[in-house]
Backbone bond lengths (Angstrom), bond angles and torsions (degrees), N, CA, C in turn:
res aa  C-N    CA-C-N  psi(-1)  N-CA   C-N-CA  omega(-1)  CA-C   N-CA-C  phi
1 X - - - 1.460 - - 1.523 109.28 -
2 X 1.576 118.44 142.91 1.434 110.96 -160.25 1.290 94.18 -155.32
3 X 1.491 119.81 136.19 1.694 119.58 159.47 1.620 92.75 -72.58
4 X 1.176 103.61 130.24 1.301 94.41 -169.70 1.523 101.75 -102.36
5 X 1.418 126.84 -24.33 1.562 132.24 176.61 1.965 107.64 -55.82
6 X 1.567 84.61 -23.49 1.894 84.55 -171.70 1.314 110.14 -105.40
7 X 1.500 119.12 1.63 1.092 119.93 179.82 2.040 117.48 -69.63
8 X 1.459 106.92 134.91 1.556 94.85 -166.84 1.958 93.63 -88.66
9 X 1.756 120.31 151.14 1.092 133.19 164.97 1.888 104.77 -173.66
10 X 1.539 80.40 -176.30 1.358 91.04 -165.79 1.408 95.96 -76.52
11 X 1.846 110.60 155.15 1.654 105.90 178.67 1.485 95.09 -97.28
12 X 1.052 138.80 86.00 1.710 146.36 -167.11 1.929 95.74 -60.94
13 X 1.639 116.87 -24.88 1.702 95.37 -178.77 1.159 95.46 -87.83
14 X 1.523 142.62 -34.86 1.375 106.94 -175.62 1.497 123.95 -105.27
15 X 1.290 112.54 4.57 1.691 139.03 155.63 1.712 99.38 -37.59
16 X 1.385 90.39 -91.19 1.797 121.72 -172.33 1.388 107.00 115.95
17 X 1.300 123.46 115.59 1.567 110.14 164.76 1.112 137.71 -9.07
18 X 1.423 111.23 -55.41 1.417 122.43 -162.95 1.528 118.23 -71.85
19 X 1.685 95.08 -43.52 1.360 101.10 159.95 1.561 128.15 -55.45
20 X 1.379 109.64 -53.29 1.692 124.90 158.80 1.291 119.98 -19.95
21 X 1.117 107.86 -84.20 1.464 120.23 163.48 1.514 126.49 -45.49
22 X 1.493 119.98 -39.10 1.287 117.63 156.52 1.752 137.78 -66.12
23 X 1.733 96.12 -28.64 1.606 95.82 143.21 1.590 137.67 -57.78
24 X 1.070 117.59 -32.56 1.338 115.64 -149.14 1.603 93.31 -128.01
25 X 1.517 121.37 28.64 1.672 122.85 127.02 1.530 114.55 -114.16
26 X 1.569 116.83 5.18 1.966 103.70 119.40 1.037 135.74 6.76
27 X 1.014 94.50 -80.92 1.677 138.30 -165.24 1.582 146.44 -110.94
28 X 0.822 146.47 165.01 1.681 143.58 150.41 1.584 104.76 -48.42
29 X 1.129 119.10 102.73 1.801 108.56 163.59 0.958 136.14 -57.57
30 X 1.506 122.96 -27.28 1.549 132.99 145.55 1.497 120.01 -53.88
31 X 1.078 124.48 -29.42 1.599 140.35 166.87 1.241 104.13 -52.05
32 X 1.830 115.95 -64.96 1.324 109.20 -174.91 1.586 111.30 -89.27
33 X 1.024 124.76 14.92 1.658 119.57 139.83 1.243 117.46 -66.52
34 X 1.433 120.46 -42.55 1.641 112.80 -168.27 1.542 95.36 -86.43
35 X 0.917 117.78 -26.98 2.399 107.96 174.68 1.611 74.09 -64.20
36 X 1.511 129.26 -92.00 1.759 101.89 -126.77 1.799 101.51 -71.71
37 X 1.671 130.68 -20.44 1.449 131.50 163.30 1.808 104.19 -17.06
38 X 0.902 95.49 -66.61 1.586 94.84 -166.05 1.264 122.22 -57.70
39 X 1.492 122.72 -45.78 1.380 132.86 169.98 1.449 107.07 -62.81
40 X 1.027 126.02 -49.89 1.383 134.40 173.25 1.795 123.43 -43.91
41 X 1.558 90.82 -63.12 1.754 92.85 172.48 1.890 109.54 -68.72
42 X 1.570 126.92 -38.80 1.255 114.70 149.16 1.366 168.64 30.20
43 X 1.808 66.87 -102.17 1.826 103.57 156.19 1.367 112.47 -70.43
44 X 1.380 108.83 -53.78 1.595 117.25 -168.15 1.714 118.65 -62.16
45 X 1.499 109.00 -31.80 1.254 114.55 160.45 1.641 122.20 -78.34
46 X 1.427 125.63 -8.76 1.007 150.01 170.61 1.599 104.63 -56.31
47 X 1.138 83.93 -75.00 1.587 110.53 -177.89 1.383 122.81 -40.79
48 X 1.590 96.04 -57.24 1.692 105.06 177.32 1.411 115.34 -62.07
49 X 1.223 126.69 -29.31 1.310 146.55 178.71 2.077 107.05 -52.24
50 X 1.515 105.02 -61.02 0.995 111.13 -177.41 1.559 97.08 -87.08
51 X 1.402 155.19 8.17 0.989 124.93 127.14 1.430 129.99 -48.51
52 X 1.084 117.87 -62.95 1.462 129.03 170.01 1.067 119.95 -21.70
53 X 1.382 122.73 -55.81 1.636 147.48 -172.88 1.654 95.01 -69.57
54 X 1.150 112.22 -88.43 1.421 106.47 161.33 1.664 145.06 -9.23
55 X 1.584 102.32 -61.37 1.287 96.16 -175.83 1.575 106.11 -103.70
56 X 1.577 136.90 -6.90 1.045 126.51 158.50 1.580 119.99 81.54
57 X 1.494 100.94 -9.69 1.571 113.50 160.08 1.276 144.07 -42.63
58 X 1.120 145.62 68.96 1.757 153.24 -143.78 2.012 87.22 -48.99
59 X 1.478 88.84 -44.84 2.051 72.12 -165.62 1.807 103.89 -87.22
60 X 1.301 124.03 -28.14 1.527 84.12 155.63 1.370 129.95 -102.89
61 X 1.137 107.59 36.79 1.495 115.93 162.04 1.429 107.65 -82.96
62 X 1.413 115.08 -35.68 0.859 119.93 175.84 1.745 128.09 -54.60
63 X 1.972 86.11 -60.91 1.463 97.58 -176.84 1.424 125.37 -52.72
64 X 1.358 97.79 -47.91 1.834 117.14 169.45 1.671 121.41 -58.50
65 X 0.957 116.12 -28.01 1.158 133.03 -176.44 1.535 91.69 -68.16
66 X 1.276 150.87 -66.42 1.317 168.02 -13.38 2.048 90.62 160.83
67 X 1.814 93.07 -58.42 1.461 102.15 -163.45 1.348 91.98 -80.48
68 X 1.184 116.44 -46.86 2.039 128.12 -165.45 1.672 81.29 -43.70
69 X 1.803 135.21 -74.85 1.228 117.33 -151.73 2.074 108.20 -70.17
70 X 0.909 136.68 13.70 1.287 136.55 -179.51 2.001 76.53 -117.67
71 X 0.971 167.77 -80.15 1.204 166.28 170.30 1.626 110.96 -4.16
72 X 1.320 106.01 -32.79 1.691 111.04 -163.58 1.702 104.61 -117.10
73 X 1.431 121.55 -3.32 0.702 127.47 178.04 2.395 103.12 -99.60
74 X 1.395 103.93 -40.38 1.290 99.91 164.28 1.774 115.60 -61.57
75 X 1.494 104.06 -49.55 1.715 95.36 179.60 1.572 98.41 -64.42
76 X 1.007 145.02 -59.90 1.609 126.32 -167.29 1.767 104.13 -35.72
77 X 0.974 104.39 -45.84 1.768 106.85 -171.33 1.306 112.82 -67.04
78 X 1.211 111.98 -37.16 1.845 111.81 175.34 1.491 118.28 -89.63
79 X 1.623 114.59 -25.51 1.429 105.82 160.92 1.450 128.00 -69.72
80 X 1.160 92.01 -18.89 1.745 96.62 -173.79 1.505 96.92 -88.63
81 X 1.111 133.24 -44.23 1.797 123.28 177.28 1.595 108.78 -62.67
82 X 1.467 117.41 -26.70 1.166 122.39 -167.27 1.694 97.63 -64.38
83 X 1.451 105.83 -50.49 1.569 116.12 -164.62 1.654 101.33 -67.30
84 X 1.043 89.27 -56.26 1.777 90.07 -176.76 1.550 113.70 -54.57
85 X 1.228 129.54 -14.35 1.340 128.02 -162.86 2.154 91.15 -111.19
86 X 1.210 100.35 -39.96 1.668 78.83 160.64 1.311 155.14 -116.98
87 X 1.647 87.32 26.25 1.913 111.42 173.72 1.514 83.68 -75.36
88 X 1.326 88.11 124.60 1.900 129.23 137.11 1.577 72.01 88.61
89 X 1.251 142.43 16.34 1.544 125.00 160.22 1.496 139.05 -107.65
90 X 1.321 105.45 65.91 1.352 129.96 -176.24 1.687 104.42 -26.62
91 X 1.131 115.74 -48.61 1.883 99.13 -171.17 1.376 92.33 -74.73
92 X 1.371 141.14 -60.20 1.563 114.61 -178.26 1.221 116.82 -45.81
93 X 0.943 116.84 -56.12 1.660 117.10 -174.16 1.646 110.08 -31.78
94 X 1.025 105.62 -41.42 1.880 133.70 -163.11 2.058 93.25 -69.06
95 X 1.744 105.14 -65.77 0.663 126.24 -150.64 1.663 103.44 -68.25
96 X 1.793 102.22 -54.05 1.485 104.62 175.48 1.562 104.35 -54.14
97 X 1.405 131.95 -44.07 1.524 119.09 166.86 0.914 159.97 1.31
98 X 1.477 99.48 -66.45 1.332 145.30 168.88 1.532 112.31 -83.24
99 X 1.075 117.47 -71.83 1.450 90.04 157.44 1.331 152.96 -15.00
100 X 1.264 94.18 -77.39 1.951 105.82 168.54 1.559 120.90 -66.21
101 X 1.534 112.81 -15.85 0.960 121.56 169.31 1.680 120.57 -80.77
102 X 1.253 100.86 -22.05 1.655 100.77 -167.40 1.468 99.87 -137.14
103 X 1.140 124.49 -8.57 1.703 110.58 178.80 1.534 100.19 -118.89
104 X 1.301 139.76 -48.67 1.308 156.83 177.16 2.032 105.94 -24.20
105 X 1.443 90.12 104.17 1.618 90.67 172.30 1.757 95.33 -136.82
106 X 1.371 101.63 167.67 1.312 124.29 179.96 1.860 92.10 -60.02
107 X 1.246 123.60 157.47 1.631 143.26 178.68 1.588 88.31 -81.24
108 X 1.307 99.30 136.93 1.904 108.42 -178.65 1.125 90.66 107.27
109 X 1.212 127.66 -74.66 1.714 117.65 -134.89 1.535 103.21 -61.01
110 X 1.570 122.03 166.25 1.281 109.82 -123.63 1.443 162.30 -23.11
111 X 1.174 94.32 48.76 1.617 118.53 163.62 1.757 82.22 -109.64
112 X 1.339 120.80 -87.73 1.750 94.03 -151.14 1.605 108.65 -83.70
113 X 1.281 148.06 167.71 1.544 122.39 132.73 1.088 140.80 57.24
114 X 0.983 140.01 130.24 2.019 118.35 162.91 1.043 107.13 -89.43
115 X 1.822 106.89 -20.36 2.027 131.79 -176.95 1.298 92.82 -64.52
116 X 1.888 113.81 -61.86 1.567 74.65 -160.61 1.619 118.75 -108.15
117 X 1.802 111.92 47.68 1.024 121.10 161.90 1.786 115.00 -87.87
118 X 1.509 101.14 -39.75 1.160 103.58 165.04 1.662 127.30 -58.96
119 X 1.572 118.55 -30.12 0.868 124.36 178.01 1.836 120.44 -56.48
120 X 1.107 90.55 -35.81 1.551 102.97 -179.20 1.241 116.42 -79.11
121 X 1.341 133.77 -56.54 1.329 140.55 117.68 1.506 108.64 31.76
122 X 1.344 110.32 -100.90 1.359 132.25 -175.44 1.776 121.04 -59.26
123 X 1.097 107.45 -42.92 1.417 130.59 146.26 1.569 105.21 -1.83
124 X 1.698 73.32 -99.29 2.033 99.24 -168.19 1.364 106.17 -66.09
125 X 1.590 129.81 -30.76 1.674 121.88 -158.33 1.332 99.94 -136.62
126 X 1.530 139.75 15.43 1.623 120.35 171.51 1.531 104.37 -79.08
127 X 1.111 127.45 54.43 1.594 117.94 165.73 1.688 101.38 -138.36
128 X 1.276 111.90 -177.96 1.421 120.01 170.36 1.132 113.89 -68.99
129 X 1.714 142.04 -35.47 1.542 127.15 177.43 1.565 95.36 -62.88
130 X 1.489 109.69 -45.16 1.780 104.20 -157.36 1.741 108.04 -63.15
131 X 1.077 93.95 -46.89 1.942 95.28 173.14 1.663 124.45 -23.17
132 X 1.569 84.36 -62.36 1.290 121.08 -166.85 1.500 107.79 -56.79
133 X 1.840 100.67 -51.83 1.483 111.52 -174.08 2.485 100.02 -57.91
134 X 0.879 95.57 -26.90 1.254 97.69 -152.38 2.117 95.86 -95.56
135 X 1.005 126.03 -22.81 1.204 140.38 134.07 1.638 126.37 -39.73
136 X 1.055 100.65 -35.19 1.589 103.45 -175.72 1.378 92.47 -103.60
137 X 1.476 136.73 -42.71 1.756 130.04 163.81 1.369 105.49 -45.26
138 X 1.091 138.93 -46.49 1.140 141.17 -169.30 1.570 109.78 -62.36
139 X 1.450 120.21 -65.95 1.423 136.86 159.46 1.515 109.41 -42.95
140 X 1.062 113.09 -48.61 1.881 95.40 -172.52 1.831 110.27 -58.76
141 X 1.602 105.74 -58.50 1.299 114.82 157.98 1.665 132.96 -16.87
142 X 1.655 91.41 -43.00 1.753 115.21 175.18 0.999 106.52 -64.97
143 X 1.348 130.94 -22.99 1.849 121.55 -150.16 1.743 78.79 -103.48
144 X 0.898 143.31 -10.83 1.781 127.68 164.14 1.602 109.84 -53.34
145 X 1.225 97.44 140.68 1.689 94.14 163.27 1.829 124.38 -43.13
146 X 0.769 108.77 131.92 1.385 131.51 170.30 1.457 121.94 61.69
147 X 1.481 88.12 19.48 1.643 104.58 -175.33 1.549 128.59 -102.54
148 X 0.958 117.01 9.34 1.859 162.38 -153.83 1.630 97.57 -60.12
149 X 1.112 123.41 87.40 1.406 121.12 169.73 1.760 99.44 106.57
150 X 1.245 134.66 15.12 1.351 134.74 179.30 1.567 110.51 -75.02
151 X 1.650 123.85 111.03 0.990 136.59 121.40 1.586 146.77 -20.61
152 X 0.964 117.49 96.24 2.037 118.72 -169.79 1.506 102.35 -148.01
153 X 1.332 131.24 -75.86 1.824 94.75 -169.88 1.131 103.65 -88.15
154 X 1.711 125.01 -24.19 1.593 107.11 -168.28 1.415 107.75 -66.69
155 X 1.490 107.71 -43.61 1.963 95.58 162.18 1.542 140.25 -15.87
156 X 1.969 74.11 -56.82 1.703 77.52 174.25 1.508 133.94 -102.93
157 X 1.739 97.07 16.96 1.577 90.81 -179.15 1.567 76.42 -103.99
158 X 1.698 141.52 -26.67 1.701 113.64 173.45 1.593 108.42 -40.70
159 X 1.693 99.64 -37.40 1.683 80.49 -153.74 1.372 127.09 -86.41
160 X 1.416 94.31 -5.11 1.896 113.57 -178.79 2.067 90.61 -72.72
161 X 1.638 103.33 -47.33 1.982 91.17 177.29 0.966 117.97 -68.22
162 X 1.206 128.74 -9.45 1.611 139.92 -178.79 2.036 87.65 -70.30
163 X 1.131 96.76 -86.96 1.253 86.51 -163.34 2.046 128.93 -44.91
164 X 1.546 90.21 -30.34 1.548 82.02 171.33 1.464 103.73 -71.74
165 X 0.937 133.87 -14.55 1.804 123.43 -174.38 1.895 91.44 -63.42
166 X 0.911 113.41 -48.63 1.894 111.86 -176.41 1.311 92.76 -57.44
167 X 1.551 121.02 -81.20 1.389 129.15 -177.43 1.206 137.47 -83.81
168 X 1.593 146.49 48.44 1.513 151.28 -162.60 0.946 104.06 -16.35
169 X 1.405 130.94 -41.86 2.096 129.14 -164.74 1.269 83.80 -74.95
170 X 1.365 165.47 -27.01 1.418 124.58 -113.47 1.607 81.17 -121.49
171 X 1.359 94.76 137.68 1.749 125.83 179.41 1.582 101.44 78.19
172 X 1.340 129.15 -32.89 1.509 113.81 -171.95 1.510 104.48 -79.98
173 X 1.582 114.68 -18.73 1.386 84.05 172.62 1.027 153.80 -95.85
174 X 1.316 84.58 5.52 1.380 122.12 158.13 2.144 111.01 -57.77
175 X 1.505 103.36 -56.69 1.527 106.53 -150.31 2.433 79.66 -76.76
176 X 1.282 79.18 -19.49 2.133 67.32 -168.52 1.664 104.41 -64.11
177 X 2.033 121.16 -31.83 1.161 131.42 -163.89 1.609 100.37 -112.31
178 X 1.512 106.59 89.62 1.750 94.06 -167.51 1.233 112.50 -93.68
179 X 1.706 111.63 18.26 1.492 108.47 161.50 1.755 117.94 -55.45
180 X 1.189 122.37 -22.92 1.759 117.50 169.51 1.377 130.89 -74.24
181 X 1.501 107.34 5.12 1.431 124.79 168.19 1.551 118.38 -116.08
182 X 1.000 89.27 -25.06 2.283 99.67 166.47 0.930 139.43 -142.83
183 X 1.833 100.66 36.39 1.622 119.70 156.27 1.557 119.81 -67.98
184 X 0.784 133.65 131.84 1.767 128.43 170.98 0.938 108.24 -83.67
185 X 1.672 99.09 154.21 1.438 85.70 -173.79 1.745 128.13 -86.45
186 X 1.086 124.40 -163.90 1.618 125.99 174.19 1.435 123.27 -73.19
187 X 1.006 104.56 -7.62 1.555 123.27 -169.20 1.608 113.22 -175.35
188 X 1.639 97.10 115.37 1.660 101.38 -165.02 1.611 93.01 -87.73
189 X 1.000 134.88 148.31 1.749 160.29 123.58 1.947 101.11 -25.02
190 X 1.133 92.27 -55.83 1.430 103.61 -171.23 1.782 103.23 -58.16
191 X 1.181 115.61 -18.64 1.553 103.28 -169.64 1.162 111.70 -84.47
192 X 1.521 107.84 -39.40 1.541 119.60 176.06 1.395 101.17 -39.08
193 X 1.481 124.17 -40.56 1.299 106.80 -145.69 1.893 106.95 -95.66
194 X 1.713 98.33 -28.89 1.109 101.67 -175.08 1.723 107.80 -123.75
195 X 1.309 103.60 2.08 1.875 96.23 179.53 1.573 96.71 104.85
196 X 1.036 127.03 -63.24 1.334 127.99 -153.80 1.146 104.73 -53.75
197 X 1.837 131.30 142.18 1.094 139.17 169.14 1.770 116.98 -108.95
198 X 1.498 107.69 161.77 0.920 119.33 179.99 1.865 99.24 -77.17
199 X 1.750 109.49 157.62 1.257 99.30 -166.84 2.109 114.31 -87.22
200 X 1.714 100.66 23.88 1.357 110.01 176.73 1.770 84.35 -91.08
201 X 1.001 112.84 -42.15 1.777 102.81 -155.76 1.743 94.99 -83.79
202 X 1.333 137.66 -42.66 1.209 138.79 154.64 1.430 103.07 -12.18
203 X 1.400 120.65 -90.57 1.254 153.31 -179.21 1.919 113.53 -19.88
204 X 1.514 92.54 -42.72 1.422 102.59 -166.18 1.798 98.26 -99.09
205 X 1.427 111.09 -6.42 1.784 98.45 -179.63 1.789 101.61 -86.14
C-alpha cells in the first residue's frame, strides 16, 4: 500500500529512458535505490500521517498507524545505507544532488495531472501542521552528506500554491468534487482477468 502522489521516483516521461538508463550505469543501481529509498519511505510515512490527521477515521487511523511503523522501520534501513555509502564520498554526494535536485518529482506526476497531483498535495499539507510536517522531511533528508539545505515536498507543495495563486479553482476542485479520486473506471483490467465487471459495464449488458 503506497501514497502513491508522495511516493519519490524517477519521472521516466520527462527524464527519457535513454537518459534514465544512462544515469544509473553511473553508478550501482542498487545504490541509487537506497539515495531515493529513503526519501521515498519518508514521504510515504509522511503522508500516511497526514492522512490520519486529516481524515479522523478510528479504522484508518488505525490501519495506517499499523503501516506508518513497518514504513519507519524500511526508511531507517535506507537512510542509514544511504549515509554510510556517502560519508567521505564526494562524487555521490555530487551525484545524489543532482538528482533530487533536478529529476526528483512527487510519484504520479506525469502519469496523472499536475491538477490532481496538486490536489493531493494540498489536501494532506496546505495548513501550518502540514508545512511544517514537510519542512522537517525536507531537513531530516538534509542531515545526509552533501545534502544540506535540500528542498523536495515543500517545493512541491510551494509550487502546487503557486499555481492556485494564478488560478483559485485549480486542484480544490477537484479535492471539493471527490468523485475524481473514486470514480471507477469504464473498463476494469480486473475483468479480463477474472470476468467480473465494473457496475458501469454490468449496467449496460
Amino acid at each position: 500500500m503506497r501514497l502513491g502522489a508522495l511516493h519519490v521516483r524517477f519521472d521516466a516521461g520527462d527524464l527519457g529512458l535513454q537518459r534514465r538508463d544512462a544515469l544509473l550505469k553511473l553508478v550501482d543501481g542498487q545504490r541509487i535505490e537506497v539515495l531515493l529509498g529513503q526519501s521515498d519511505e519518508l514521504a510515504t510515512l509522511t503522508g500516511y500521517g497526514a492522512l490520519i490527521r486529516k481524515s479522523g477515521h478510528p479504522v484508518l487511523k488505525d490501519l495506517l498507524g499499523r503501516i506508518i511503523k513497518d514504513e519507519r522501520r524500511h526508511f531507517a534501513f535506507y537512510y542509514n545505507s544511504a549515509k554510510e555509502w556517502l560519508s567521505g564520498n564526494e562524487r555521490a554526494q555530487k551525484l545524489d544532488r543532482w538528482m533530487l535536485d533536478r529529476l526528483w518529482v512527487p510519484v504520479g506526476q506525469g502519469v496523472k495531472r499536475q491538477e490532481e497531483v496538486d490536489a493531493l498535495a494540498l489536501y494532506l499539507f496546505d495548513d501550518e501542521q502540514g508545512e511544517e510536517e514537510l519542512l522537517e522531511l525536507d531537513a531530516k533528508v538534509g542531515k545526509l552528506p552533501g545534502l544540506s539545505g535540500i528542498k523536495l515536498m515543500s517545493k512541491a507543495l510551494y509550487a502546487a500554491r503557486e499555481r492556485v495563486r494564478i488560478d483559485p479553482r485549480w486542484a480544490w476542485r477537484l479535492i471539493e468534487n471527490e468523485e475524481w479520486a473514486i470514480k471507477p473506471p469504464k473498463k476494469s483490467p480486473i475483468g479480463d482477468l477474472t470476468g467480473r465487471r465494473t457496475p458501469q459495464e454490468a449496467g449496460t449488458s
